[in-house]
C-alpha positions in Angstrom: -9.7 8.3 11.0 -10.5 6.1 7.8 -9.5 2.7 8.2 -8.3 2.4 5.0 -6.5 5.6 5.4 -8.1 7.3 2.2 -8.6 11.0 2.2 -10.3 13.8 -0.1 -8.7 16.9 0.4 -9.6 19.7 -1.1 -7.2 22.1 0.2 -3.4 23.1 1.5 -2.9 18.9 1.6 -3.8 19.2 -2.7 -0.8 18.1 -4.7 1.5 21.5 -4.7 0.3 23.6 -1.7 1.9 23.8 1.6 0.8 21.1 3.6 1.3 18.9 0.4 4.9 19.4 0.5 4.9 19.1 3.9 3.7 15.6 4.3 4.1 14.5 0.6 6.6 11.6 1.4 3.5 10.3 3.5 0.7 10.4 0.5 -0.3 8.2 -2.0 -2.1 9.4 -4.7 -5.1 8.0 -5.8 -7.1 9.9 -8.3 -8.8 13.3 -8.7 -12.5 14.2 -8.4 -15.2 16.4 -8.5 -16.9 15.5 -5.3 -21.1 16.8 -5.5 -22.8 17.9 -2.4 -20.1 19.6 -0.3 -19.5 23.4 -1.0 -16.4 25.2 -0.8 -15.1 28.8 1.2 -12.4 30.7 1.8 -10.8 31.2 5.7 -8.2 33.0 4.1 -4.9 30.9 3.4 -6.9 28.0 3.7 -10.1 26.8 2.6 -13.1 24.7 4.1 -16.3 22.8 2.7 -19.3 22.0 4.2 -22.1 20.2 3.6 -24.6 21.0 1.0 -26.9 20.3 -1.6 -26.1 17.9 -4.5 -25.7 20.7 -7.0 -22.7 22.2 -5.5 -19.0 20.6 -5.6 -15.6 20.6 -4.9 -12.0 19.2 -6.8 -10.7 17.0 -4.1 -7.7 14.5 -4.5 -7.8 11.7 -2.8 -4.7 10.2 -1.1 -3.6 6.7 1.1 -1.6 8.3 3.6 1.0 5.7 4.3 2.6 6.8 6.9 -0.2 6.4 10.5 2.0 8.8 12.3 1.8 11.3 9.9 -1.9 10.6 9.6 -2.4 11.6 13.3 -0.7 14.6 12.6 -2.8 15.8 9.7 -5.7 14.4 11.7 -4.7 16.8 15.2 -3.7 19.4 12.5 -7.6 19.7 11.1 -9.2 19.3 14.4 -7.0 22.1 16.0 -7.7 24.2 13.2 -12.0 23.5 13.9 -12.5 21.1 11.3 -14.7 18.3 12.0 -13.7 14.5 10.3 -16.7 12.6 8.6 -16.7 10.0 6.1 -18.0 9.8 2.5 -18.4 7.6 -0.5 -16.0 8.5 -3.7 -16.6 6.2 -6.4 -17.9 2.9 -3.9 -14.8 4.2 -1.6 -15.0 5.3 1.8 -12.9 8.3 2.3 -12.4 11.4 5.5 -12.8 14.5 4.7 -12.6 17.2 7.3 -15.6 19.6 6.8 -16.4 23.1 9.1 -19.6 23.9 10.5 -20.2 27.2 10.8 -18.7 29.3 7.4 -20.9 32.8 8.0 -18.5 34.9 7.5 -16.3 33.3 4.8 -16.1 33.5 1.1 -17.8 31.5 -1.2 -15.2 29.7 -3.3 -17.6 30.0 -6.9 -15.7 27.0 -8.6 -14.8 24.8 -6.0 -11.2 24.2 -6.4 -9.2 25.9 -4.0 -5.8 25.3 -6.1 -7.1 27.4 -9.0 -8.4 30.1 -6.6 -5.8 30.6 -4.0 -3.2 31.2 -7.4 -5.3 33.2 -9.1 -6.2 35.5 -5.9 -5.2 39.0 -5.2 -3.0 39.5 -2.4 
């Protein structure tokens, strides 16, 4: 976990979605972002990036998560669900992000923010 407790997420933990208002009382917003080099897919209800090159990118918000218990929660909530915590650099910051490994047989979110696509999908 980020010893500063600063996270990008890029998904159900975004300001609005599910997990959001789940944990919100626990989040600290920071600022929004478009963060290069990470590429974004759809699992179905929720997303997942990994890695890529520096022309791809996704909207991320970052967050302080104030509250360390709830910050092992989200943390066991990611890694039961596959993801895999690394860090990264956000303007000079150090911030997790939980990133997949293995996205074969998902879809390719075009625009890289999962907010705008998961509203504007066909159910």
């Amino acid at each position: 976990m980020n010893k500063d407790a600063l996270y990008a997420f890029y998904g159900s933990l975004r300001s609005g979605m599910s997990n959001y208002e789940r944990y919100k009382e626990a989040l600290e917003y920071q600022f929004s972002a478009r963060l290069k080099g990470f590429k974004l897919y759809s699992r179905g209800q929720y997303p997942c990036v990994i890695k890529s090159n520096s022309d791809d990118s996704v909207v991320v918000e970052v967050f302080r998560v104030i509250n360390h218990d709830f910050e092992i929660q989200i943390h066991h909530l990611e890694m039961s669900e596959g993801y895999v915590y690394e860090e990264t650099y956000i303007d000079e910051k150090k911030v997790g992000i939980y990133v997949y490994e293995n996205v074969e047989n998902f879809q390719e979110v075009i625009e890289g923010d999962w907010v705008t696509f998961f509203r504007n999908r066909v159910v």
